[in-house]
N, C-alpha and C positions, 0 to 999 in steps of 0.2 A: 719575568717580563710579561706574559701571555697573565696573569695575575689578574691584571687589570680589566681584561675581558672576559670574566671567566665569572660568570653568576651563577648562582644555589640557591636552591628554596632556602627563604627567610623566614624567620617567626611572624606569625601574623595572628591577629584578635578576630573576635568571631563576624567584626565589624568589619574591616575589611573583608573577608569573604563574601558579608551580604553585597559589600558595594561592590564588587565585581561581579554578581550573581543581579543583583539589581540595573547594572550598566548594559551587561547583556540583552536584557528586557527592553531596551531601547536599541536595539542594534542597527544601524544606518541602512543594512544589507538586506533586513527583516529576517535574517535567520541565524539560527545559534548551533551551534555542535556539540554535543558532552558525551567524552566515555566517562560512564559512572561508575562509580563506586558506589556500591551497596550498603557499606559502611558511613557514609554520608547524609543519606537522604532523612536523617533526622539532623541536621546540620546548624538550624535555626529553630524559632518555637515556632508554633503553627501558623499561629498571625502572624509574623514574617515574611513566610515562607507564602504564606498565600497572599501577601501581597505582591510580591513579586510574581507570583503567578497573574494574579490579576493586571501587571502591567503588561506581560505578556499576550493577555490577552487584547487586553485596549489596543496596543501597538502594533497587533496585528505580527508581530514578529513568530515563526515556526520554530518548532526546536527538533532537532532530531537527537536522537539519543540512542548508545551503544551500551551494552552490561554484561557484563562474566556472567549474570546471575538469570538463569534459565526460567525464573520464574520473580514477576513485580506484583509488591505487595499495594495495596491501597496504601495514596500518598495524600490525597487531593480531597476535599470535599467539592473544589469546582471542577463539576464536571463539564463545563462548555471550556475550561482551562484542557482535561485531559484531550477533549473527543475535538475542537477546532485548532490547537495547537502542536500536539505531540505524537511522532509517531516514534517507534520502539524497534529496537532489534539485537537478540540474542546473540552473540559470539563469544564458543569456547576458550577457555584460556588459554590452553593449547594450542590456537590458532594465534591469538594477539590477548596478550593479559594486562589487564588495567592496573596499576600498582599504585596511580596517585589520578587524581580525579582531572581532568581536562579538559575544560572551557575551549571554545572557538568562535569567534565573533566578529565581522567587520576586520581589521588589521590587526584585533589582538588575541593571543594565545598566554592562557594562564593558567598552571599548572599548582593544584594544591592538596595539602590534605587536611585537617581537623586540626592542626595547629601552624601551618608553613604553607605559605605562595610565593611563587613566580612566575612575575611578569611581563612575556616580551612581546613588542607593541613594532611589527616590521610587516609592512605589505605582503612580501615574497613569501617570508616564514610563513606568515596567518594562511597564505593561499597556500602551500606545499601541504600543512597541516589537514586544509579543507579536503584535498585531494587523497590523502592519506583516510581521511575519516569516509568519503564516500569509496574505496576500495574496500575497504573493511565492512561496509554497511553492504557494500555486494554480495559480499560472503554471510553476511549473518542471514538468519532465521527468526519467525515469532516467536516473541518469548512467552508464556505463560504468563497474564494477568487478573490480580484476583479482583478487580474490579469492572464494570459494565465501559467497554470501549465501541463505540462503532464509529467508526473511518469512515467517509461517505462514500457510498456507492461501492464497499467491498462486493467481489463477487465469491460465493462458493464455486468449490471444485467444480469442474465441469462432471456432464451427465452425456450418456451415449446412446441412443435411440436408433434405432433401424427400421425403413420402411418403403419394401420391395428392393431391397438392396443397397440401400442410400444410407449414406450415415449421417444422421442429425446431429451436432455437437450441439449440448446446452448448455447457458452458462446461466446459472442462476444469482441474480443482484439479492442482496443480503436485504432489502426490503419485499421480495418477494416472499420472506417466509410471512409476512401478514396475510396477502392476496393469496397463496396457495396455500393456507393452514388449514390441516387434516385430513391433507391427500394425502393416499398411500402413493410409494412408487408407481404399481401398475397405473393406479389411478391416473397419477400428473402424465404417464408415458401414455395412457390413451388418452388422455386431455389434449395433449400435442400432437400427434401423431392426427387429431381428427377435424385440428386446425391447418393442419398443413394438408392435407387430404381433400381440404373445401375449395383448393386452388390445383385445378390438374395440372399447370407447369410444374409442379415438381416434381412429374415425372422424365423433363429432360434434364435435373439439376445431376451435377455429379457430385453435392456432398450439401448440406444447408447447416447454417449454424442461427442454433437462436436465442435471443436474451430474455429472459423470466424477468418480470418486473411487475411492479405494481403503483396505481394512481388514484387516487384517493379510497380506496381498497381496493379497486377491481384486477382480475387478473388481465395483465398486459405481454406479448409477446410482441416481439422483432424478432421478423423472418427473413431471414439474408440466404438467398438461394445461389450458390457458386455452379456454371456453366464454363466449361472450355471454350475458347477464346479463338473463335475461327476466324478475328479479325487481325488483332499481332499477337503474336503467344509471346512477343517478348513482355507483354505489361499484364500478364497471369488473367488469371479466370472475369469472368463477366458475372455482374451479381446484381440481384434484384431485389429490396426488399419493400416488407409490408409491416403493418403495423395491425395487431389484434386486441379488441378490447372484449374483456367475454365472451373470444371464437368468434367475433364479429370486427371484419376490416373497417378500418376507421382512417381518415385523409386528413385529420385537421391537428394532428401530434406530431412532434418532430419525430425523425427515425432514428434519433442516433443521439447519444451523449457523447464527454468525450471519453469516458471512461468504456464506452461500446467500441469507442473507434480504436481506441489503443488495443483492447483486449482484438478487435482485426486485425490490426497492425502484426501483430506478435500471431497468429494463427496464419498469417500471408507470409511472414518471414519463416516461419518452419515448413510452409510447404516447401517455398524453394530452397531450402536449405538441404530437401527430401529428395531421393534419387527417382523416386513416380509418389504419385497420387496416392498410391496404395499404401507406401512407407511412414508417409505423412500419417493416413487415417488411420492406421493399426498400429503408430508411436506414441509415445508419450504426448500429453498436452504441454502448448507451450510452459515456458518457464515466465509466467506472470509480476511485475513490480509489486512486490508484497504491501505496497498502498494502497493495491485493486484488490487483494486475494486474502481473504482469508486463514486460508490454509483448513477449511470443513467441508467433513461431507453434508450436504443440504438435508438428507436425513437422520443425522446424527446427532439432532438437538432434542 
């Protein structure tokens, strides 16, 4: 009896795959979900395959993307397809193992491989599913790609500076390796160090974090000076910042992206998460959404 409701992947031509690979590309939601399979991504001929990318891009639709395979090979010649559309993330199979390749899109969820799909087209399903695919995308890591990706506005790893006892946390934005190229460490750490030095408040700061950035090459710093909060200490520390263009304070640039403010966000939630002050700056750096990070060290290129 139960017979009747009871679907199986089906044989399907390589036409149908594109038209469910193509309908995606239009998704109402603007965004698409796929665990891949590696075994796939030659799935179509090139022209195809990039045209379908190219709709992606017109439409403005994201795609996020999960893979067993620790390392993605060049797929793409468009690269405003890779670098405005697609972000990527590693997960062992040992953790969650991809066995048949899985679309997510708007209300439908479609399950196939290189000759067989299925299609089920339910509200509740397609969002349990979505839900399912960002738990899993929490846990992964960057994968290894052999082609040129930049994400905007990644930051590298932070950097830890000291100066008369203070600790500078830096976070360097992945366009500052232009504006800072061919500074040795010491170099860039007395570079800062004698930016922040040109301001004696920061001798009452109890901790400053600052962002490396760069504007039409020049070197650019945001100085965010953190002070104890002798007004409510229930809403955390007091903070001041400044904006440096060439070690000269400049007033007519904004102070903050929003990818600065998240990366505060997540530096404010570990202090209080910290049992003092001191726990926080002698612990690990926050745990970053791998959309802002990297994962490099800034001298490591």
């Amino acid at each position: 009896m139960l017979d009747k409701f009871t679907t199986t992947l089906k044989d399907a031509e390589i036409s149908d795959l594109y038209d469910i690979s193509l309908a995606s590309s239009a998704a109402r939601d603007k965004e698409a979900f796929i665990f891949e399979k590696s075994d796939m991504s030659a799935l179509f001929d090139q022209n195809r395959a990039e045209e379908i990318r190219k709709n992606f891009l017109e439409n403005g639709v994201k795609v996020k993307q999960i893979s067993n395979s620790p390392t993605i090979p060049k797929f793409s010649e468009n690269s405003d397809f890779i670098n405005q559309v697609m972000t990527f993330r590693y997960i062992p199979s040992s953790v969650y193992e991809i066995n048949h390749e899985v679309l997510v899109f708007d209300d439908t969820v479609a399950v196939y491989n290189s000759s067989q799909m299925m299609i089920i087209q339910d509200p509740a399903f397609a969002k349990n599913h979505k839900q399912l695919f960002q738990a899993i995308w929490d846990l992964g890591h960057s994968p290894k790609l052999e082609f040129d990706y930049k994400p905007n506005h990644s930051f590298y790893n932070n950097l830890n500076f000291f100066l008369d006892g203070i600790q500078i946390i830096v976070w360097p934005d992945a366009d500052a390796k232009v504006a800072y190229a061919g500074m040795a460490p010491t170099d860039l750490e007395a570079y800062i160090l004698d930016v922040i030095k040109s301001d004696t408040d920061y001798k009452t700061a109890s901790y400053i974090i600052v962002f490396m950035w760069s504007f039409d090459g020049d070197r650019m710093l945001d100085v965010w000076m953190f002070n104890d909060n002798h007004v409510d200490d229930r809403s955390g520390p007091l903070g001041d910042a400044k904006v440096y263009r060439e070690g000269k304070i400049v007033k007519d640039l904004g102070i903050a992206s929003g990818n600065t403010l998240l990366v505060l966000g997540y530096e404010e939630k570990l202090r209080r998460q910290s049992s003092t002050l001191k726990t926080y700056l002698d612990g690990p750096p926050p745990k970053l959404p791998l959309e802002i990070l990297n994962e490099k060290d800034f001298f490591s290129e």
